[in-house]
C-alpha positions as CSV (number, residue, x, y, z in Angstrom):
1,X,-129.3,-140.1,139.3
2,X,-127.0,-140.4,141.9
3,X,-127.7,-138.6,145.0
4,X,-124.8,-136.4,145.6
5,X,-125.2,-135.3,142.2
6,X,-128.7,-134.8,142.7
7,X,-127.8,-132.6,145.6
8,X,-125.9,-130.5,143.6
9,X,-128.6,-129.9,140.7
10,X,-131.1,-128.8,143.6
11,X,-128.6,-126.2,145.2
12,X,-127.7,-125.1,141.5
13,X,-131.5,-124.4,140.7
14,X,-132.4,-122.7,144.0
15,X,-129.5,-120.4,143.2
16,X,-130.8,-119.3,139.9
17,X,-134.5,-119.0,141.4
18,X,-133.7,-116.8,144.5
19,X,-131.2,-114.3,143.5
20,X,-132.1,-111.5,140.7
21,X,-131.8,-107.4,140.3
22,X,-134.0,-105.3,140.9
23,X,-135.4,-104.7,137.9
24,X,-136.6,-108.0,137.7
25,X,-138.4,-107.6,141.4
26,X,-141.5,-106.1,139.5
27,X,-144.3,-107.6,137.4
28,X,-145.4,-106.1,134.8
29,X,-149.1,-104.2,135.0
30,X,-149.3,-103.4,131.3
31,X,-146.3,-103.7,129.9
32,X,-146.7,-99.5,127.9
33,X,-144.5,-96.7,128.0
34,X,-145.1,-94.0,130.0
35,X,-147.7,-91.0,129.2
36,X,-146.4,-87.1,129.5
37,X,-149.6,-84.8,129.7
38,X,-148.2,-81.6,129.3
39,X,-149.3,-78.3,130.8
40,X,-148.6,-76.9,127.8
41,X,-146.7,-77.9,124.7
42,X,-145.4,-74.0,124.6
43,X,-143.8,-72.2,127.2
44,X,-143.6,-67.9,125.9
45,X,-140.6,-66.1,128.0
46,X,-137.9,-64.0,127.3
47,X,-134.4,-63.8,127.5
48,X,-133.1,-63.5,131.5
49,X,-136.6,-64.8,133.3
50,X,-137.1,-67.8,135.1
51,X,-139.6,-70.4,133.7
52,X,-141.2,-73.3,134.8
53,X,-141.6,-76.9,133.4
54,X,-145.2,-78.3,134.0
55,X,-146.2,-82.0,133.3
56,X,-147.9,-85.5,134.4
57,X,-145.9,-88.7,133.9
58,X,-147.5,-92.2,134.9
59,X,-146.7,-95.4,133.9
60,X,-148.6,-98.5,135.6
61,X,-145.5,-100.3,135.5
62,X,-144.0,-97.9,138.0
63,X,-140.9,-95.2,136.7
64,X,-137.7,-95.1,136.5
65,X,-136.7,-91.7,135.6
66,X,-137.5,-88.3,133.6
67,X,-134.5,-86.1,131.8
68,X,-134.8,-82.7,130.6
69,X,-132.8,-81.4,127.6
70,X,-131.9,-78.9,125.5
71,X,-128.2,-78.3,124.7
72,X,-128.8,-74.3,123.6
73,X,-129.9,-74.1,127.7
74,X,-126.9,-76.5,128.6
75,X,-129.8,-78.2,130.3
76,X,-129.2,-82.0,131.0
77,X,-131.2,-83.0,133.9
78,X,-132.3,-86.1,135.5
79,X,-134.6,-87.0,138.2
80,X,-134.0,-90.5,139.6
81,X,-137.5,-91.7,140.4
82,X,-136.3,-95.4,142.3
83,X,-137.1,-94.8,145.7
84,X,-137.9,-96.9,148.4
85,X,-141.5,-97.6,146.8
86,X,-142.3,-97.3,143.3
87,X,-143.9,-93.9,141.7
88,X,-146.5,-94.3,139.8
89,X,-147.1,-90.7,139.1
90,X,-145.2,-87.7,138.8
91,X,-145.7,-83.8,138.7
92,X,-142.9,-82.2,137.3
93,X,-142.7,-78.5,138.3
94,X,-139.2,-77.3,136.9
95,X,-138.0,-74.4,137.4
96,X,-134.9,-72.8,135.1
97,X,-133.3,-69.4,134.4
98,X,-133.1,-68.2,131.0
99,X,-129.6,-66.7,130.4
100,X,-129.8,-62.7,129.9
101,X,-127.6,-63.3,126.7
102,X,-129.5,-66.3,125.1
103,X,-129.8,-65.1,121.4
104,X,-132.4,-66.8,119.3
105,X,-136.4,-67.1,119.0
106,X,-137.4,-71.1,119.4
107,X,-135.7,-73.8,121.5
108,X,-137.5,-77.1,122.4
109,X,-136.8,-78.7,125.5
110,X,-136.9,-82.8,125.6
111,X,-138.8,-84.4,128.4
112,X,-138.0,-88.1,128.5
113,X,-139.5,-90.4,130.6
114,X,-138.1,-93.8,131.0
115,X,-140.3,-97.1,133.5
116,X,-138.9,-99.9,135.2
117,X,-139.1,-101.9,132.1
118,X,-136.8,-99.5,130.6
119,X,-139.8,-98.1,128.2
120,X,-139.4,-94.8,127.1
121,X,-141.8,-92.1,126.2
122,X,-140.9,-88.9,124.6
123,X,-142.3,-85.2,124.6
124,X,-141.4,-81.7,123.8
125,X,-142.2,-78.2,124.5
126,X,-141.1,-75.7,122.6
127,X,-139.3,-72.5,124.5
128,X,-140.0,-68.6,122.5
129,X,-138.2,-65.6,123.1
130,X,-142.0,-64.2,122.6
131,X,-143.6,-63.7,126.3
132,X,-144.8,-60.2,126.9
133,X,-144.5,-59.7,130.8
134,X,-145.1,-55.9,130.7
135,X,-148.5,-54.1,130.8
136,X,-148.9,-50.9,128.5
137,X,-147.6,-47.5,129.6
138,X,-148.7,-44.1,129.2
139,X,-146.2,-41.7,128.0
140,X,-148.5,-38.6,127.5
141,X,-151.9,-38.8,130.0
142,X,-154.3,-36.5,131.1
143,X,-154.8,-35.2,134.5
144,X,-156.4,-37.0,137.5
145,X,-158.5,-33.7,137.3
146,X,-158.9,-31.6,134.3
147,X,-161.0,-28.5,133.8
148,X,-162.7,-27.4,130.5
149,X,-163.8,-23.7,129.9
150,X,-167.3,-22.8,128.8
151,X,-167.0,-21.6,125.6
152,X,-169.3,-21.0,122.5
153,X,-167.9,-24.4,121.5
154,X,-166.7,-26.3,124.6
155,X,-164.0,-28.7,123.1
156,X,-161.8,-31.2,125.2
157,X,-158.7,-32.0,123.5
158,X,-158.1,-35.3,124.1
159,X,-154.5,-35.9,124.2
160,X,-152.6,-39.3,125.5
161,X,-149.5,-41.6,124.3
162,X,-149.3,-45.7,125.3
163,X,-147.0,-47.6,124.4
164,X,-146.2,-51.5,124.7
165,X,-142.6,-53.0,124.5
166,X,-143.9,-55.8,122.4
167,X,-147.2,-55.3,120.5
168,X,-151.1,-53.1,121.4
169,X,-154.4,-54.8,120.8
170,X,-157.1,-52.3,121.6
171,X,-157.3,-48.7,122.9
172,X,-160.9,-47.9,124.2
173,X,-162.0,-44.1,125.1
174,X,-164.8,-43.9,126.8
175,X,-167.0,-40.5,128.2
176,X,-170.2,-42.5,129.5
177,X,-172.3,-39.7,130.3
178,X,-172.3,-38.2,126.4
179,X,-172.5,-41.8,124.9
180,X,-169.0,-41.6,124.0
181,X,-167.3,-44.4,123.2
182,X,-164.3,-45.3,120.8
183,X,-162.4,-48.3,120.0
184,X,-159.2,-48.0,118.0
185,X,-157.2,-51.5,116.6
186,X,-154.6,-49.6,114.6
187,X,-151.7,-48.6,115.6
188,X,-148.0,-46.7,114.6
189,X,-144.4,-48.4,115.4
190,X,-145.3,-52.1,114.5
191,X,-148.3,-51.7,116.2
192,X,-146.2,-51.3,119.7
193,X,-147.6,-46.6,119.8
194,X,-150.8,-45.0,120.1
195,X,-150.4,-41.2,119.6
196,X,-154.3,-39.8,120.2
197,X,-154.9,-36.2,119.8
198,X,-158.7,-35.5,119.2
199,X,-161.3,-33.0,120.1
200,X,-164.7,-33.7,121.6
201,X,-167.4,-31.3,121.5
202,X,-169.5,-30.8,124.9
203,X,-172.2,-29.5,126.3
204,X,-171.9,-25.7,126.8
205,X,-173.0,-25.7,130.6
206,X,-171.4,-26.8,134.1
207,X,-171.5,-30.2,134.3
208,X,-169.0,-32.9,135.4
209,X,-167.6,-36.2,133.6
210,X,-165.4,-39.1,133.6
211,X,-163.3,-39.8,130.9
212,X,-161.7,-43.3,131.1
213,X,-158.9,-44.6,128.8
214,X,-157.9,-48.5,128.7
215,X,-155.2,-49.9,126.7
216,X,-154.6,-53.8,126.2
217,X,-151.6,-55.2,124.8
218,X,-151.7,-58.7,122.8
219,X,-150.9,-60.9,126.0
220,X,-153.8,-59.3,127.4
221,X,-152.0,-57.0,129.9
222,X,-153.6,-53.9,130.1
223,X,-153.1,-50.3,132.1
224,X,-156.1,-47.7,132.7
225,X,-156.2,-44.1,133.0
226,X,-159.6,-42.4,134.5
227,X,-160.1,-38.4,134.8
228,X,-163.1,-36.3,136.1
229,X,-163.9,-33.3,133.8
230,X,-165.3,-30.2,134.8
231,X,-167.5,-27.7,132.5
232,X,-167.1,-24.7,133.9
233,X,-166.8,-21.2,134.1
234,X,-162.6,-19.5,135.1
235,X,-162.4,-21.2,137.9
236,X,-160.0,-19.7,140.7
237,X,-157.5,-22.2,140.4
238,X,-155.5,-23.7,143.9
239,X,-152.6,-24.2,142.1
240,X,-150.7,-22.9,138.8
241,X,-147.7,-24.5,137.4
242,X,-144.7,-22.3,135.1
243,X,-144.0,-25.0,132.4
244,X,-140.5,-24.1,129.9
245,X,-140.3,-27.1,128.0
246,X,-143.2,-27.0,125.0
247,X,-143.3,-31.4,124.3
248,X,-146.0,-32.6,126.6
249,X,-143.8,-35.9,126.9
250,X,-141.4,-33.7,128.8
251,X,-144.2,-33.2,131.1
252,X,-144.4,-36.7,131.7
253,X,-140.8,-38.2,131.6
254,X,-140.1,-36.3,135.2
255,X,-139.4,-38.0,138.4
256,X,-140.5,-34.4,139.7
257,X,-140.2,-30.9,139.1
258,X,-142.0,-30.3,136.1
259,X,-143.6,-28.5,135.1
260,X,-143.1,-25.7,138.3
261,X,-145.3,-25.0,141.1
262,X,-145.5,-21.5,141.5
263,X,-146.7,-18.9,143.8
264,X,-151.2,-18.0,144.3
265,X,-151.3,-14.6,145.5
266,X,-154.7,-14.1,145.9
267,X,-158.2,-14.8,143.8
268,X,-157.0,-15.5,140.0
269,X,-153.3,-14.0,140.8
270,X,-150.3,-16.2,141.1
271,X,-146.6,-14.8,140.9
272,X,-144.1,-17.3,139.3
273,X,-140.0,-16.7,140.7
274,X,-137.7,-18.6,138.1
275,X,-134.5,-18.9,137.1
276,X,-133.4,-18.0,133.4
277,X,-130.2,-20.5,132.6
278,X,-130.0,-18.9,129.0
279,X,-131.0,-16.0,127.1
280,X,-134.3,-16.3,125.5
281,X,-136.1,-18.9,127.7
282,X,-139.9,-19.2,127.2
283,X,-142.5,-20.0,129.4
284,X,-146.1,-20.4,129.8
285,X,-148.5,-21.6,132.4
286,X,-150.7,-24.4,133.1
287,X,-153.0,-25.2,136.0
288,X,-152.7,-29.6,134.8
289,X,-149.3,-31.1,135.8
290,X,-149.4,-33.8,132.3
291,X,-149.9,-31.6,129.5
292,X,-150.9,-28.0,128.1
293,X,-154.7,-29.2,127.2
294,X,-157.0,-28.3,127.8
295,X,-155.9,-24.7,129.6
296,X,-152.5,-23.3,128.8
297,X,-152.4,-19.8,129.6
298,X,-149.9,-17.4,127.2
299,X,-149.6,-14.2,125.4
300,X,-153.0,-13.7,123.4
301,X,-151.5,-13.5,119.8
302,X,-153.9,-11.1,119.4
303,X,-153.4,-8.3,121.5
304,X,-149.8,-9.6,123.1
305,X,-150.6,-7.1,126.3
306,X,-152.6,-10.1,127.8
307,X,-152.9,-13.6,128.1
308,X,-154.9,-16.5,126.7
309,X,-156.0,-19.5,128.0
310,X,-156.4,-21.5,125.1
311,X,-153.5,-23.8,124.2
312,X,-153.7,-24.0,120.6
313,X,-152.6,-20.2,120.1
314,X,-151.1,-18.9,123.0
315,X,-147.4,-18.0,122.9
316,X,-144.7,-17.9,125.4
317,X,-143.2,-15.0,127.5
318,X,-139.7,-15.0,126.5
319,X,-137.0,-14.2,129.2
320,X,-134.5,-11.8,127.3
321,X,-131.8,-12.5,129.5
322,X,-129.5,-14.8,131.7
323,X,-130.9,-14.7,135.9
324,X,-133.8,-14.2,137.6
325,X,-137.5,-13.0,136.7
326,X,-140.7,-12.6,138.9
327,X,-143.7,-13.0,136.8
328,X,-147.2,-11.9,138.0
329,X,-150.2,-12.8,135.8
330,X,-154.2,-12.5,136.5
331,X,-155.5,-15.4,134.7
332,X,-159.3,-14.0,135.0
333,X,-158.2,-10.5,133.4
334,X,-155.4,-11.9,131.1
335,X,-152.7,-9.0,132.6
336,X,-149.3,-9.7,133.2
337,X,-145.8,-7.8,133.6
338,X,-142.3,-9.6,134.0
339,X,-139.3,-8.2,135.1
340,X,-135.7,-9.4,136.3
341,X,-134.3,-9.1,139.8
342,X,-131.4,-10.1,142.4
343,X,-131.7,-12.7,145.5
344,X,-131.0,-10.5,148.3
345,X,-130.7,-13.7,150.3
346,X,-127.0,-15.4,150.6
347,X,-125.8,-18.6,148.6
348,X,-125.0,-21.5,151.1
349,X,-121.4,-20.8,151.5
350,X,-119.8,-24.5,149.9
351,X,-116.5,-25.2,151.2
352,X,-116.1,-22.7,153.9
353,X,-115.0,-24.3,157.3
354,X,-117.8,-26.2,159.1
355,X,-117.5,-27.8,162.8
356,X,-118.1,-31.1,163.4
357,X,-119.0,-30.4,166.4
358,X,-120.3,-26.4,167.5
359,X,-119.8,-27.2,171.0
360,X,-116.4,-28.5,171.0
361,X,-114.2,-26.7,167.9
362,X,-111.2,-28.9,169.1
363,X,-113.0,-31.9,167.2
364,X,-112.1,-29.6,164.2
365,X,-113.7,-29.4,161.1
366,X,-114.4,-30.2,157.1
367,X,-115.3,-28.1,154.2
368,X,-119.2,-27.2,154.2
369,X,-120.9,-29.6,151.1
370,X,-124.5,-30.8,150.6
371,X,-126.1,-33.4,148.9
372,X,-128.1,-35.9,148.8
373,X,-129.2,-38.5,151.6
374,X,-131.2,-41.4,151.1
375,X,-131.9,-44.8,149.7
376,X,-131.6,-46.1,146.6
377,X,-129.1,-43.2,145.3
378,X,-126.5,-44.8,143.4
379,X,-122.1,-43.9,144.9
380,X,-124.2,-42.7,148.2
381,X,-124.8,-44.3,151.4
382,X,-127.9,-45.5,152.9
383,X,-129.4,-42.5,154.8
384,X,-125.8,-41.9,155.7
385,X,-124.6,-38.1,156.1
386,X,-121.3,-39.3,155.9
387,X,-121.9,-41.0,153.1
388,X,-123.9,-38.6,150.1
389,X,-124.2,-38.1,147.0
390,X,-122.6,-34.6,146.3
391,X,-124.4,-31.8,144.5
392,X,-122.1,-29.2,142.2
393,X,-122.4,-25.5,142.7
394,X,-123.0,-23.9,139.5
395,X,-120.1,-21.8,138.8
396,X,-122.1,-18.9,137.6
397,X,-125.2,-18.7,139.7
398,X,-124.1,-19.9,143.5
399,X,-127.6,-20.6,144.4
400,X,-128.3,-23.2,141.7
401,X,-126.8,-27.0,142.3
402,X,-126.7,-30.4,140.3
403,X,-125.6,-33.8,140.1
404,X,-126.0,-36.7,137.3
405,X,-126.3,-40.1,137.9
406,X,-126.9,-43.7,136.0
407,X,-130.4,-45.3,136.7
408,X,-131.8,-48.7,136.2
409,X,-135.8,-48.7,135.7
410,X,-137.9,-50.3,138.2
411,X,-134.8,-48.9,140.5
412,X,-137.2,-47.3,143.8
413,X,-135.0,-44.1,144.9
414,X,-135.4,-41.6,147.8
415,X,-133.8,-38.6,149.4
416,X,-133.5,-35.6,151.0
417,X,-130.7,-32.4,150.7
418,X,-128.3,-32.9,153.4
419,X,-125.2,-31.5,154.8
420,X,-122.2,-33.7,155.0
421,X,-120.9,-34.7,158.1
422,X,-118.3,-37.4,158.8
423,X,-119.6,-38.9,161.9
424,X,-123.4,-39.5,160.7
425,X,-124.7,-36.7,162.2
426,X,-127.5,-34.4,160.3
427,X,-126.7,-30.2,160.8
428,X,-128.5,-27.6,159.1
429,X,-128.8,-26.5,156.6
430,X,-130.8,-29.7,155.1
431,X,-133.9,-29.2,152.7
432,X,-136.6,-31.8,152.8
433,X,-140.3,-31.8,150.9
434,X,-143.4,-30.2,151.3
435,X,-145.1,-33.4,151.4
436,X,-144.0,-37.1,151.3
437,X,-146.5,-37.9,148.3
438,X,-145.8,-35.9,144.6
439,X,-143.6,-33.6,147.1
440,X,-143.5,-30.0,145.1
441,X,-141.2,-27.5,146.7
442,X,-138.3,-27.3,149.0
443,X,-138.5,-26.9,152.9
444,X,-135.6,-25.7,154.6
445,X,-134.7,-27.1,157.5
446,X,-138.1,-29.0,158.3
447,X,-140.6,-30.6,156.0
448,X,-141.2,-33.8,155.9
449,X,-139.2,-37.0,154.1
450,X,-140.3,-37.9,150.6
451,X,-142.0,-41.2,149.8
452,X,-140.3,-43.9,146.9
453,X,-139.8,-42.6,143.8
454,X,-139.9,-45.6,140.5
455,X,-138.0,-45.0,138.3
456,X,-139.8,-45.9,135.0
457,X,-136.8,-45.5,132.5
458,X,-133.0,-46.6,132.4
459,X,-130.7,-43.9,131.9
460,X,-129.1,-40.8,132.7
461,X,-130.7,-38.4,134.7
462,X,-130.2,-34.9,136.1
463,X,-131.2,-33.5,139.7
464,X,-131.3,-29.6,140.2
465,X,-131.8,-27.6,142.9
466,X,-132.3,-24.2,143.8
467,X,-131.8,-22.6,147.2
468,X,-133.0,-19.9,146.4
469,X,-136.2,-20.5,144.8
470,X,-136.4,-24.1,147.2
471,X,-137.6,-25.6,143.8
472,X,-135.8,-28.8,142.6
473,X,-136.5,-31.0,139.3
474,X,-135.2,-34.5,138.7
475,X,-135.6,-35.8,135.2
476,X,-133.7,-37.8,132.1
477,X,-131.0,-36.4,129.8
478,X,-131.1,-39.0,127.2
């Protein structure tokens, strides 16, 4: 061979030998796909939540990239894996949003891994609509404190609702100190309700227990209720509360307000002040706030000049008439009277002329209006006077107000009454709470500010007040 030509075939040969891509920089280690170990081959959620992707890819050849799909999700993502060194190994922790509107129950998600050598390896995990996020929740529940009456045959009623938004497990009632235990697997409303309503027989004699309810839902999320019992004789109860609504769920379903606290007078006395907002309005009276077990004190069906205390045949004092009734009641002698009266005190006078500023009546002036300052208060400032949400004067009884508003649950709401004023400032009159914790009557002009309320169900609800009485209620209308 000639030696130019020779020349040529040397520089023609180096060429081919030192230039390539870079896929062909590697070497092969074992020539495999990849391997997906997956966290999990199912992921349970629901439409609206976020969930995550877990899973190990590794490939000894080193990898390329890994692609997620599903076209229901319009999901289509890649993650480019050539960097300036080769990986090896990969965690994949993906997160993505399930759309609120997503209709249907099973969607698989593709997780496709692809190496150097342009090997792929192919895995899926299936997406259902089936997660249960949400513990259990008692609709009906007894009292923190409940007291029993020594009888020939002490009986506790108990009385409770849960409810799960997707499906109940187990419902265990336990009473440790009489060897009480029950487990219950069965269950109404495709196995979603519990409605319990049983006696239990105790001891006749003063003693104390603790009743403790547990219900578990089929994700394993569960909610507990615990109460102390008391055996005892009448006791001379702190507080008495006027209940008018006869379904213990109404008891339940309050923000606050109900049932009523009323007024104790002395040893076994209490008088209850209420307003009648129709003809024939019935009351009783109940020293638990969460249902009318296992004291409701009524008329005595048997001799209808005193009361009862036992819930299964009392009967209600009807209010013949529209207004306003005091009530006094011994609950230790069973005597009671009712009778209607007037307020002699005067109804806040709504839209008369109001200062803004008392000291300086050039600054002028806006119609008097209250409502309701706080947070969370939906067409209302924050904490801002000028700003609230306005309560209505009943037409027909100038004392009583109300407003309606739209709630969200989970939706954390506070307030207090307020006057309006335009420049942020806070006149009397304003009504605040007894106490910032399960706050029970009205203050005017003092008190204290109330703590978060939860709202536990979406809807419409209703606040009422009564300047009068200082007694408001704040509950759902539908």
């Amino acid at each position: 061979m000639k030696a130019k030509n020779f020349f040529y075939f040397l520089l023609i040969l180096f060429s081919l030998n030192g230039c390539s891509d870079d896929d062909n920089d590697y070497v092969d280690v074992d020539g495999l796909a990849p391997t997906i170990t997956l966290n999990s081959s199912n992921i349970k959620t629901e439409p609206g939540r976020e969930l995550i992707i877990k899973a190990k890819i590794e490939d000894k050849d080193g990898l390329r990239s890994i692609q997620l799909k599903n076209t229901d999700f319009n999901l289509n993502k890649v993650i480019d894996l050539t960097l300036d060194s080769i990986v090896y190994s990969f965690d994949l922790n993906y997160k993505y949003k399930i759309a609120k509107n997503l209709e249907g129950d099973n969607f698989p998600i593709e997780i496709i891994a692809t190496d150097l050598g342009g090997r792929v390896f192919q895995e899926k995990i299936m997406v259902t609509m089936d997660g249960d996020f949400t513990n259990p929740v008692f609709t009906v529940a007894p009292d923190e404190a409940l007291t029993v009456l020594i009888k020939t045959q002490t009986r506790l009623n108990v009385k409770f609702t849960v409810e799960d938004d997707k499906a109940l497990s187990i419902v265990k009632i336990e009473i440790p100190e009489i060897s009480y235990s029950r487990e219950i697997t069965t269950f109404t409303n495709s196995g979603k309700t519990l409605e319990f309503n049983e006696p239990i027989t105790l001891p006749s004699n003063s003693a104390t227990y603790k009743l403790s309810i547990t219900a578990v839902d089929k994700a394993g999320l569960e909610i507990k209720k615990n109460s102390t019992i008391t055996v005892s004789e009448m006791p001379d109860f702190a507080k008495m509360y006027l209940t008018d609504v006869t379904d213990a769920a109404q008891l339940n379903s309050d923000v606050f307000g109900i049932p009523m606290l009323v007024e104790r007078t002395g040893a076994y006395t209490y008088k209850a002040r209420y307003y009648s907002e129709a003809a024939g309005t019935k009351v009783r009276f109940i020293p638990q706030k969460t249902d009318f077990s296992p004291i409701c004190f009524g008329i005595d069906p048997n001799d209808n000049k005193v009361l009862t205390d036992d819930p299964d045949i009392s009967l209600p004092i009807v209010l013949p008439a529209k207004g306003y009734y005091e009530i006094n009641f011994n609950i230790k002698t069973g005597t009671y009277t009712f009778a209607s009266y007037i307020p002699t005190d005067a109804p806040i006078a709504i839209g008369s002329p109001m200062l803004l500023n008392a000291t300086d009546p050039a600054a002028g002036s806006i119609p008097l209006r209250i409502g309701l300052v706080g947070g969370g208060i939906p067409n209302a400032g924050s904490w801002n006077t000028a700003e609230p949400l306005i309560l209505n004067q009943n037409s027909e009884n100038k004392y009583l107000f109300s407003v309606e508003m739209n709630l969200t649950a989970g939706t954390e709401i506070e307030f207090i009454i307020q006057t309006q004023h335009s420049w942020g400032w806070w006149p009397e009159p304003y009504w605040r709470w007894d106490r910032g914790e399960d706050p029970e009557l009205n203050v005017a002009n003092g008190g204290e500010n109330p703590a978060k309320w939860q709202i536990k169900k979406s809807g419409k609800y209703i606040f009422k007040f009564d300047s009068h009485l200082k007694r408001s209620k704040f509950y759902p209308i539908d």
